[in-house]
Each structure stands twice: as C-alpha cells, then as structure tokens.
C-alpha positions in Angstrom: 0.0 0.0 0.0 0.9 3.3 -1.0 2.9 5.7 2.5 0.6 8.9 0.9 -2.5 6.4 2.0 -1.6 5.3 4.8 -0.6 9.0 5.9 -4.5 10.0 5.2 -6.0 7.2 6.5 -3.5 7.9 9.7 -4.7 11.8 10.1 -8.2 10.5 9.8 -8.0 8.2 12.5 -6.4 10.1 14.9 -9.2 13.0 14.1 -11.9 10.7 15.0 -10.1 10.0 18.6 -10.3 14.2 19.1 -6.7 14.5 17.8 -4.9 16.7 15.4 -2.1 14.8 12.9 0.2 17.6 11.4 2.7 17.2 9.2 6.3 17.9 10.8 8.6 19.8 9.1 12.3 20.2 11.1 14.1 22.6 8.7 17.6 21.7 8.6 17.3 18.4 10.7 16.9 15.5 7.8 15.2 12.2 8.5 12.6 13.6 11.2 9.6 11.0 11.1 6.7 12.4 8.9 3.9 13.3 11.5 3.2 14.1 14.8 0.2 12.4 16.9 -1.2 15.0 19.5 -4.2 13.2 21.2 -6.5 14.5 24.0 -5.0 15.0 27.7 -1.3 15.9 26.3 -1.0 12.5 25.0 2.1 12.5 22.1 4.0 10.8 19.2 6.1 10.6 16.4 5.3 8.7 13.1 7.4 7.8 10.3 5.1 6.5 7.2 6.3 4.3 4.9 5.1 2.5 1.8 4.4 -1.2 2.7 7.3 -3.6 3.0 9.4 -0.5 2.8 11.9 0.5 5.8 13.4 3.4 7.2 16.6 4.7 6.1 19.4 4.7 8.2 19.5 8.5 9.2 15.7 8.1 9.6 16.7 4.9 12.2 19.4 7.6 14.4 16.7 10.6 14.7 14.3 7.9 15.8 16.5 6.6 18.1 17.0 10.2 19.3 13.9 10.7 19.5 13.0 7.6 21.7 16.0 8.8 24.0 14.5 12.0 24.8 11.6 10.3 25.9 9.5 10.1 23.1 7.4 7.6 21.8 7.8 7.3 17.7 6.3 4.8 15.7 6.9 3.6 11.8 4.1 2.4 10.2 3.6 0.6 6.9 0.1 -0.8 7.4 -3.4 0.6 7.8 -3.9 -2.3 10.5 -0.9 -0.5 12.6 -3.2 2.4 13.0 -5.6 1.7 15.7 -3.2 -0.1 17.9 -0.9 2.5 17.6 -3.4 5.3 18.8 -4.5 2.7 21.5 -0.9 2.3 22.8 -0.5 6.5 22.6 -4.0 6.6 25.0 -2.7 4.4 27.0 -1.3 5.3 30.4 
C-alpha cells in the first residue's frame, strides 16, 4: 500500500479520537519522522510513514533513536492495521 494512504487514512483516524495529525517539518534536521500524533489529555507521538514492505533509512533509524531517547514515543508504520493499535498504545497510560 501506497505511504501517501496510509498518511491520510493515519490523520483520519487520529481526528476521529479528538486528535490533530500535522505534518512535521524540522528545517535543517533531515530524516525527522513524517507526523506528529497529539491526542487529547497531552498524550504525544512521532510517526514515520512508509510504503508497505518499505523500511526506514538509516538517518531516519538515528533521529528515531534520538527521538525515543529523549523520551518520546515514535512509531513507523507501513500498514493501515498499525493504525488503531498504535493510537490505543499512545491513550494508553
């Protein structure tokens, strides 16, 4: 399946859970994931979107891993089935 769907079936989903899905843009930091989840109650996520079967590249790998070091939850999706257990595990306390 094609990343572009799978982006707009992502910022669809995370609407219908009261959420906002905006594109992030970190000029002049490459390989940032795609979008960022921002769910009720401060709830917060990073997701890289790729076409399925595809994986990230390796500068995409080190600002995840960044990422996840900070404290940050990030998430790479390739699926439309990831989507709803991914905004579950987000809720989640």
């Amino acid at each position: 399946m094609r990343e572009k769907y799978i982006e707009q079936r992502l910022v669809k989903e995370v609407k219908k859970h009261g959420g906002i899905c905006p594109k992030f843009i970190a000029q002049g930091i490459d390989g940032m994931p795609d979008r960022i989840i921002l769910l009720p109650e401060g709830k917060m996520a990073f997701a890289e979107l790729k076409t399925t079967g595809k994986k990230p590249r390796a500068l995409q790998l080190a600002r995840h891993r960044l990422l996840r070091k900070l404290g940050y939850k990030v998430y790479v999706i390739d699926r439309i089935e990831q989507i709803g257990g991914v905004i579950d595990e987000i809720q989640s306390p």
